[in-house]
ZABA-821889 format. One record per atom (N, C-alpha, C): z, y, x; residue in three letters. Coordinates in steps of 0.02 Angstrom, whole numbers, plus 50000, padded with zeros to 5 digits. Each point is the difference from the previous one (the first is absolute). Last residue first. Layout:
<rs>
ZYXAla;...
</rs>
This chain:
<rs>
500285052048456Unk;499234997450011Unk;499924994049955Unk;502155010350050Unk;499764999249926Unk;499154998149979Unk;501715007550198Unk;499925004849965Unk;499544999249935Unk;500694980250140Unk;500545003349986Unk;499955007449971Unk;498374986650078Unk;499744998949952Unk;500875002349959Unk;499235005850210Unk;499415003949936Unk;500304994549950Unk;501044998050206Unk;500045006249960Unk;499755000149945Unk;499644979450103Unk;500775002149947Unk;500155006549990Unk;497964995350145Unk;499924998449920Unk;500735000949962Unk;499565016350192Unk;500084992350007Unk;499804999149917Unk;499265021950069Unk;499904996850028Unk;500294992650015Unk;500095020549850Unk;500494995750049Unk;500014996950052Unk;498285011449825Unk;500115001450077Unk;500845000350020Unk;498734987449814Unk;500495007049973Unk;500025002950053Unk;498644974949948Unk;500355005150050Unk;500045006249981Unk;499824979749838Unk;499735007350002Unk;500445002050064Unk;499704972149914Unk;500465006549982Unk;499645005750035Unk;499894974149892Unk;499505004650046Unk;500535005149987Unk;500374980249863Unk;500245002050066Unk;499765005750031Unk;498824993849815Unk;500615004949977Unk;500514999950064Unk;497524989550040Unk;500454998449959Unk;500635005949996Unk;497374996450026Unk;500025007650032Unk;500894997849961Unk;498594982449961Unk;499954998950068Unk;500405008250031Unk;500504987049779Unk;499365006250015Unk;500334998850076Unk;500834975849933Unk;499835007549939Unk;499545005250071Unk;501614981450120Unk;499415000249920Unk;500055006749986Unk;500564987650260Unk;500085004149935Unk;499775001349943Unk;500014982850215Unk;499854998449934Unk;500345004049947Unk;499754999850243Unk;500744998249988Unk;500124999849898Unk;497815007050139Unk;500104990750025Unk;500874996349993Unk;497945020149905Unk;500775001150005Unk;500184992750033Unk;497455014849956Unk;500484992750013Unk;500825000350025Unk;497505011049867Unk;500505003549996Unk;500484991550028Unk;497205006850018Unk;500694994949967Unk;500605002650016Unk;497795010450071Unk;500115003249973Unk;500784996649943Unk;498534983250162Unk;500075008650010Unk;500075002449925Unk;500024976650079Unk;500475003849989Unk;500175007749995Unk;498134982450032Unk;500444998949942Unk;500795002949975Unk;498155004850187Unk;499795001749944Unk;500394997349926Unk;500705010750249Unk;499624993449963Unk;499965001949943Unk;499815017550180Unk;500224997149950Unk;499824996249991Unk;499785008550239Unk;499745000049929Unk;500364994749974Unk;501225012550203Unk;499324992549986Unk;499935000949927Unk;500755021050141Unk;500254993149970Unk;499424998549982Unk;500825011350256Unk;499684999849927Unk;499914994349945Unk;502145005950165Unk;499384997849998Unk;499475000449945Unk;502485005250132Unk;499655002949962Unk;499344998250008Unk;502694997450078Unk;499434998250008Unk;499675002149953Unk;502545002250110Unk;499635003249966Unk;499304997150002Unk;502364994150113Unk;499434997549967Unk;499525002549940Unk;502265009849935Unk;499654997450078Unk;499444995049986Unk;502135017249899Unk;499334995849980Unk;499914998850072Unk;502305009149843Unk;499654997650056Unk;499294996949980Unk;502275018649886Unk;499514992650002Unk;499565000750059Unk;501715015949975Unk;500424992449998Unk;499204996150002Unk;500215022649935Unk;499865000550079Unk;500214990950003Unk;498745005949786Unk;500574999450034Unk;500035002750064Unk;498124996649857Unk;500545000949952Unk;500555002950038Unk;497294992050076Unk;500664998450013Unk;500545004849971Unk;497154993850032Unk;500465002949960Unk;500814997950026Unk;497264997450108Unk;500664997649969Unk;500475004749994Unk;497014998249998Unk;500595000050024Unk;500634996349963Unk;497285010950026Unk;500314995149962Unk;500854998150035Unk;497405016249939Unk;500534999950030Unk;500484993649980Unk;497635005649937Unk;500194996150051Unk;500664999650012Unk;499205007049752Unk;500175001350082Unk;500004993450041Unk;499394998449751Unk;499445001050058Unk;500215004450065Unk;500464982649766Unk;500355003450042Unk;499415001850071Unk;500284995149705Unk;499774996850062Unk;500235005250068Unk;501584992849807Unk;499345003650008Unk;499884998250043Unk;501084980049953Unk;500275005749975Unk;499365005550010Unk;500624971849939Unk;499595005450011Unk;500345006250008Unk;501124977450095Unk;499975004249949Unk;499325004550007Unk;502124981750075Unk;499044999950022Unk;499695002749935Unk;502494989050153Unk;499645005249938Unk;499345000450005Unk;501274983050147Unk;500345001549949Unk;499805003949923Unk;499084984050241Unk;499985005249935Unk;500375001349949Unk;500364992350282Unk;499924996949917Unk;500015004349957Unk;500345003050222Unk;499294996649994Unk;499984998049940Unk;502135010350064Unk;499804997250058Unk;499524992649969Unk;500095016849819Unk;500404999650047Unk;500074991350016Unk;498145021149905Unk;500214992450013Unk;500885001650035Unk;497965014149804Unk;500485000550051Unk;500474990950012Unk;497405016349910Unk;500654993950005Unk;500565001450064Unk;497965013849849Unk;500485000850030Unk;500354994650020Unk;497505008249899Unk;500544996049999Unk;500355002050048Unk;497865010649997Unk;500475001449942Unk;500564995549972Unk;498554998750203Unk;499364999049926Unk;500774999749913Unk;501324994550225Unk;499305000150027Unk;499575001149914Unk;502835001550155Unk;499405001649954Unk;499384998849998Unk;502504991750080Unk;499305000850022Unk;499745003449921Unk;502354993450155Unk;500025001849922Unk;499115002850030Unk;502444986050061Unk;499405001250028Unk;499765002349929Unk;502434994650164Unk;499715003749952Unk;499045000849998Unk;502354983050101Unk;499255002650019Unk;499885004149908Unk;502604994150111Unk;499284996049942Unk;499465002950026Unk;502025004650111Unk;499345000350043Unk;499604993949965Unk;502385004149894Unk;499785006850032Unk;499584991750052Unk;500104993949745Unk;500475001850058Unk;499875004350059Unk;499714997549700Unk;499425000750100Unk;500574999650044Unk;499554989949726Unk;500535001750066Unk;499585001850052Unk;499415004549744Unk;499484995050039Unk;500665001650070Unk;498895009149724Unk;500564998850034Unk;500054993650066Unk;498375018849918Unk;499794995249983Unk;500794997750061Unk;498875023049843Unk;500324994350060Unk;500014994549994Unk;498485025549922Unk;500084991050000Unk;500524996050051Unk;499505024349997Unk;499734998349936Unk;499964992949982Unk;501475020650140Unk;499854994450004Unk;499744998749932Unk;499775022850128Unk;499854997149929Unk;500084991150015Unk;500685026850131Unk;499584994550002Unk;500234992649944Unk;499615029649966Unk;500604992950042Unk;499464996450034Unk;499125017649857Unk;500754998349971Unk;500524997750050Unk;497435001250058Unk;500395008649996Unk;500844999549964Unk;498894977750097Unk;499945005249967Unk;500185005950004Unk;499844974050076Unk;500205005850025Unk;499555005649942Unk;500724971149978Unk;499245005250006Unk;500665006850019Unk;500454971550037Unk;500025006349974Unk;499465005150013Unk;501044971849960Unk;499255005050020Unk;500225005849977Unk;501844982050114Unk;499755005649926Unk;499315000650024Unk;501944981450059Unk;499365002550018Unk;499645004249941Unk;502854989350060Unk;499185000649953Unk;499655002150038Unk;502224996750089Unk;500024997449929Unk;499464998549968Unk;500395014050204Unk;500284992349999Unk;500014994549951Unk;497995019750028Unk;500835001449986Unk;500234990550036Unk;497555014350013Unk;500284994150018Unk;500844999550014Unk;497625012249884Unk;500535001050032Unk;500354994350005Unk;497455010949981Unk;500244995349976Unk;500684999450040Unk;498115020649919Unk;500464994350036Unk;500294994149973Unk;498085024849982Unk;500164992549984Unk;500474997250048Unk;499505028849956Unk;499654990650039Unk;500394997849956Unk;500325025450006Unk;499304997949965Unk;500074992150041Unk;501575018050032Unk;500074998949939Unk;499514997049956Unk;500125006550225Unk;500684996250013Unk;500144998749922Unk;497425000550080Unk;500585003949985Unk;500774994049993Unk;498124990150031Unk;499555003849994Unk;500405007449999Unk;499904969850075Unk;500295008749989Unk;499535004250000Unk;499684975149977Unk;499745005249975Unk;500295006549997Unk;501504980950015Unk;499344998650009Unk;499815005349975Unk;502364992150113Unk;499775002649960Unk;499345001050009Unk;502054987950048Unk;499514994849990Unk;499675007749964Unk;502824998350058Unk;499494999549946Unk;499125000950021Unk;502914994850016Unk;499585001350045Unk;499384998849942Unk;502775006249934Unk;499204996150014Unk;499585003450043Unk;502754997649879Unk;499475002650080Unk;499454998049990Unk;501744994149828Unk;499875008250013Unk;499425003150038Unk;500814977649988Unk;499905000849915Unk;499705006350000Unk;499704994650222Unk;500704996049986Unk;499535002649913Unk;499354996750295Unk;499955000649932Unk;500444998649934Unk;499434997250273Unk;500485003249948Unk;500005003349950Unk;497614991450101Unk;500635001050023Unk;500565002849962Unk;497294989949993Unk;500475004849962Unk;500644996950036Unk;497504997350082Unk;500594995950001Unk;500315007149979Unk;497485002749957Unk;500665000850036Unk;500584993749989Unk;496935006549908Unk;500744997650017Unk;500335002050073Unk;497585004149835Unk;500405001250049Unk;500694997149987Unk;497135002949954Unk;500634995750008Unk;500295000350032Unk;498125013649876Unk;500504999050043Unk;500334996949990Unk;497935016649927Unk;500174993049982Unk;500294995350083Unk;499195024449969Unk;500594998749956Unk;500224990849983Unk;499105013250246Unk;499594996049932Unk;500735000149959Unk;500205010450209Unk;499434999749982Unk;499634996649958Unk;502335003350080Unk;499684995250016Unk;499224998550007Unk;502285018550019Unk;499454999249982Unk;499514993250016Unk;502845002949976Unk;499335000350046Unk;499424999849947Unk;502715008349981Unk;499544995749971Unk;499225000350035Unk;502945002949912Unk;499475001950078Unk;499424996749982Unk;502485009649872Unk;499164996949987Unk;499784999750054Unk;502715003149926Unk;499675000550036Unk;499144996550007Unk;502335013349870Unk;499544992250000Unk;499315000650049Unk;502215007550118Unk;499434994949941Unk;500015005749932Unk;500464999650279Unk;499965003549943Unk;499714995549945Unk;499874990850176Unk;500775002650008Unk;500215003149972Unk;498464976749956Unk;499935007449993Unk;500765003750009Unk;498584978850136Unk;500565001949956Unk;499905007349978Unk;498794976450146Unk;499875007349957Unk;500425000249946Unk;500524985950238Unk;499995000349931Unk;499655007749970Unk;501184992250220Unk;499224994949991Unk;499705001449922Unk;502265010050076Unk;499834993249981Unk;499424995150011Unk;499655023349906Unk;500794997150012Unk;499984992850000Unk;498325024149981Unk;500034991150030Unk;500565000550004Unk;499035019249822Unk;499914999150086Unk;500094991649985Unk;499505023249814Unk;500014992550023Unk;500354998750065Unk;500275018649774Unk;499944997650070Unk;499964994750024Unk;499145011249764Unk;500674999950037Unk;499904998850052Unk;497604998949893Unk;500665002149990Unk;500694999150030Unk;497904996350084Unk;499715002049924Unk;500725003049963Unk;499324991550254Unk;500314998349958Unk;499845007149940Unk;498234983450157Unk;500375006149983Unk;500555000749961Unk;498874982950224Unk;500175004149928Unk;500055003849996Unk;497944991550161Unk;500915001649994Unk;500235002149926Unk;498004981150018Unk;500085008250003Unk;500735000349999Unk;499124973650079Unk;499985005149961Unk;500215006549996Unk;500984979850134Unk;499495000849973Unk;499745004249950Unk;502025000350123Unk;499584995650052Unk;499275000249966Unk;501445019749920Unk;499954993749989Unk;499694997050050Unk;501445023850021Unk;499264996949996Unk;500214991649995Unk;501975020649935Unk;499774994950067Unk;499154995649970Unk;502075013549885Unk;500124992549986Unk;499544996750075Unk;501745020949998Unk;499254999250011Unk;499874992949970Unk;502265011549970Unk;499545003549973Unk;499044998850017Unk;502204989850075Unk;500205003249914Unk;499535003149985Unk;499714978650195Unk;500085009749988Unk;500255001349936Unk;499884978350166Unk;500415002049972Unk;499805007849982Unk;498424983950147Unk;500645003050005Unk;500195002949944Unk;498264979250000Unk;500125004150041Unk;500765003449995Unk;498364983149839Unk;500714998250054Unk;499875004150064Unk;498684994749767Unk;500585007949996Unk;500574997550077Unk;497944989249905Unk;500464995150003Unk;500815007550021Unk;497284998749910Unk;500485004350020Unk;500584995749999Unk;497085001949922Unk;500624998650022Unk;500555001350048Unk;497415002149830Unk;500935002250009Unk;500394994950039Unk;497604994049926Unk;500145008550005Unk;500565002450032Unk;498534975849992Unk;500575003950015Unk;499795007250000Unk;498734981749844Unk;499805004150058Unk;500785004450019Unk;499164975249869Unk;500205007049990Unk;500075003450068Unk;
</rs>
């Protein structure tokens, strides 16, 4: 696989510049405010989107997720297209969601209950209309969704509290063939893969908001 992205975020401290990658196009932030804390991409304003152009929609990308809690996530987003149009994958202390962005919110549509501790590795690739998402290298989800044709691709952050780093971004390796389009839970959830956990971002922006106004 071919390096696109990388970014180990260890310069000076801004609330407001996140700063050029060692490898790959300067960001953009897409929404709220980004900068460095720490060595760290943090949003000072949240919720905060930044997201590089990679030049192909088919992308593998991961972060080490930082302080993260039931509430905070760092999130793995593919195919931006609007702050109300991509694909993600979020990385709570508790779970790993696939979520979609919409004109409603943003849409957890599958969790998958799973402990992260702060600098789990977050990884989440697209390639020929699948989505998987790993943590630190192990497949957790692996789903069809539409097909996706921005380049743009980035990370999401909820909070001013959550952290990423080690940013990398490579193009993805073709599908195998016995697992493309297989739906894989490795903490062995049953029934419809889209399960009644899933809850409706309400623009609270934490999940205990949304699901405290009934999401």
């Amino acid at each position: 696989m071919a390096l696109l992205l990388q970014d180990d975020f260890t310069r000076a401290n801004s609330t407001t510049v996140v700063g050029s990658p060692v490898v790959g196009p300067a960001p953009v932030t897409q929404s709220g405010v980004a900068g460095i804390s720490s060595n760290a991409l943090y949003a000072s304003t949240a919720a905060g989107a930044i997201t590089w152009d990679l030049g192909t929609p088919n992308v593998e990308l991961s972060v080490l997720a930082s302080t993260i809690t039931a509430a905070n996530y760092v999130m793995v987003m593919l195919g931006f297209v609007s702050t109300t149009d991509f694909w993600g994958v979020g990385m709570y202390s508790d779970n790993m969601s696939l979520m979609r962005g919409n004109a409603a919110g943003v849409w957890a549509m599958h969790e998958v209950a799973v402990a992260n501790a702060s600098g789990t590795k977050l990884t989440a690739s697209y390639r020929d209309g699948v989505i998987r998402a790993y943590r630190n290298d192990l497949m957790i989800m692996n789903f069809e969704v539409d097909i996706i044709t921005s380049t743009k691709h980035g990370v999401r952050m909820n909070t001013a509290t959550a952290r990423a780093d080690e940013l990398r971004g490579y193009d993805s390796p073709a599908l195998d063939a016995d697992t493309t389009g297989e739906t894989v839970s490795v903490v062995g959830l049953e029934g419809d893969p889209f399960i009644p956990s899933a809850f409706v971002y309400q623009g609270h922006d934490t999940k205990i908001q949304d699901l405290a106004a009934g999401a």
